[in-house]
N, C-alpha and C positions, 0 to 999 in steps of 0.2 A: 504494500500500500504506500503509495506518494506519501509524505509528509507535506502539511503547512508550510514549512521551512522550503523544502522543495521545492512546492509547488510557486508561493509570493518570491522567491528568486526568478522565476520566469517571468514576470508581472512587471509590466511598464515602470520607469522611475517615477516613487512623488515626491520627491525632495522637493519639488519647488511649489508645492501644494503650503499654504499655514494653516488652512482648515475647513473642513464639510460640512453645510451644513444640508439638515432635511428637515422637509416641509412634507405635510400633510397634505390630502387633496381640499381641504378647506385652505392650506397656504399658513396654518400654523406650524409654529415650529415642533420640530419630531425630534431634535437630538443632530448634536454638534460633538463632530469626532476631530480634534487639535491631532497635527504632526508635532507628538514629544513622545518620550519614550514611553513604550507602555500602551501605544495606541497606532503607531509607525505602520504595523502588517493592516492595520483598520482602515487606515489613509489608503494604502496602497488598493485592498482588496475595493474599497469603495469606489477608490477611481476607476479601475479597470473594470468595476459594473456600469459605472456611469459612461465612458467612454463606447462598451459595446452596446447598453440598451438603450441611454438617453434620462431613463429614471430607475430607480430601484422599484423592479415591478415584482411581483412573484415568479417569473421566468428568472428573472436576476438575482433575485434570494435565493431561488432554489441550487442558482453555480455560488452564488456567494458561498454557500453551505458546502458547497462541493469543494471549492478552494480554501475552506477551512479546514477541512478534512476532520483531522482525529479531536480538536479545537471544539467542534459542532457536537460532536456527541455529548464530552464534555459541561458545554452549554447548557444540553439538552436536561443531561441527569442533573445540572446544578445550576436552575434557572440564577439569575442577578448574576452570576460569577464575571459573565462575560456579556455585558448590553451591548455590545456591538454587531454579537452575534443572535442575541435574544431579538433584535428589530426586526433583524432575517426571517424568524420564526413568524413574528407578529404577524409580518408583508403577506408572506403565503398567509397564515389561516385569516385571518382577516381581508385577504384579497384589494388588501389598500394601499396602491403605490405613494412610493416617496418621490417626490422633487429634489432636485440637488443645486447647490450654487458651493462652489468652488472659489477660494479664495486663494 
């Protein structure tokens, strides 16, 4: 099985990203992931959603998930541990895409 590690090594650079935010389809805010440490692979996997779908839709959550790999399970069994990945979850079962603006 690919590793996380693995797999965000293939993944576009965001260095030049300082941070994401998401909006709801009402256009409220949903959650703001900063490039610092601790949140780096979050930045990255977000952009490379946003760059190939346009918004985090649940097509996009469900590779997000994919590119989290062993990370998502993780998640799964220990909801709050990881919200960057819990959003992922939210998008599929709630079927409510997010908006992105990049900074």
């Amino acid at each position: 099985m690919t590793t996380f590690s693995e797999i965000l090594a293939g993944l576009e650079s965001s260095d030049h990203i300082q941070k994401i935010e998401l909006f709801d389809a009402k256009g409220d805010p949903a959650g703001i992931i900063e490039n610092k440490p601790g949140s780096q692979g979050s930045v990255k996997v977000y952009h490379h959603l946003y760059k190939k779908y346009g918004i985090i839709s649940a097509a996009a959550a469900r590779e997000g998930l994919e590119i989290y790999a062993e990370h998502a399970a993780d998640a799964q069994a220990n909801p709050g541990k990881h919200p960057n990945i819990d959003r992922l979850f939210r998008v599929i079962e709630n079927a409510g895409p997010l908006s992105v603006r990049i900074t």
